[in-house]
N, C-alpha and C positions, 0 to 999 in steps of 0.2 A: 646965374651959377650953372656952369657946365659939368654934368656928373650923368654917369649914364646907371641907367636904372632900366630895373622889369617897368613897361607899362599895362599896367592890369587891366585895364580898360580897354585892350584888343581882343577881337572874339579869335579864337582858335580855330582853324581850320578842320573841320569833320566831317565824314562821306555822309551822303544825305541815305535816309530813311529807305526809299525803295531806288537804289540804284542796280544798272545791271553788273557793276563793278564792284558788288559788296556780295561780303556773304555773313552770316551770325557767327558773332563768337560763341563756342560753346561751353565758356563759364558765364558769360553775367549777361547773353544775346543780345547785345548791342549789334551796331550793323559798324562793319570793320571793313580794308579793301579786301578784295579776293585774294591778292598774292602777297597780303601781312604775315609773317612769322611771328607777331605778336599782337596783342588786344592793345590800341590805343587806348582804349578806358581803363578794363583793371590791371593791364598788363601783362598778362599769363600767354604764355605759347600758348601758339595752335599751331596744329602741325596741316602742314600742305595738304592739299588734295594728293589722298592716295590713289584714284583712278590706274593712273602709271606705271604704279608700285603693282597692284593687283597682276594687269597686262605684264609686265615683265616677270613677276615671278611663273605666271600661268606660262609664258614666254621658255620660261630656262626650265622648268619642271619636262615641258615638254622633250626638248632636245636632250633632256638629261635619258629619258624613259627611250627615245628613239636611240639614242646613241647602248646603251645597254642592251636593245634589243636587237641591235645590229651585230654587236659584239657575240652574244649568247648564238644567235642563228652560225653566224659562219663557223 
């Protein structure tokens, strides 16, 4: 009989324990890949590595405070 079906009896593929391509979820700390937008286990967002986000806000704060001060002197 030809019928296709889930086979349950596959293991699923998951990031191993201490990889350098994982990082913890921080609802249920399982280990997840680094650049997931979501938790393979429970599901839940996790949001990216803000590093980037910091440097560019520090980034535009700056040019904003030089640019006014430029303004204000002349």
């Amino acid at each position: 009989m030809d019928c296709d079906y889930f086979d349950f009896t596959t293991k699923e593929e998951l990031p191993e324990e201490h990889s350098e391509d994982t990082r913890e979820c921080p609802h249920c700390k399982k280990p997840i890949p680094a650049d997931s937008l979501f938790c393979l286990y429970c599901g839940e967002a996790v949001s990216p590595s803000n590093k980037k986000n910091i440097w560019a806000a520090a980034l535009v704060i700056f040019v904003l405070i030089a640019f006014l001060c430029w303004i204000f002197i002349q």
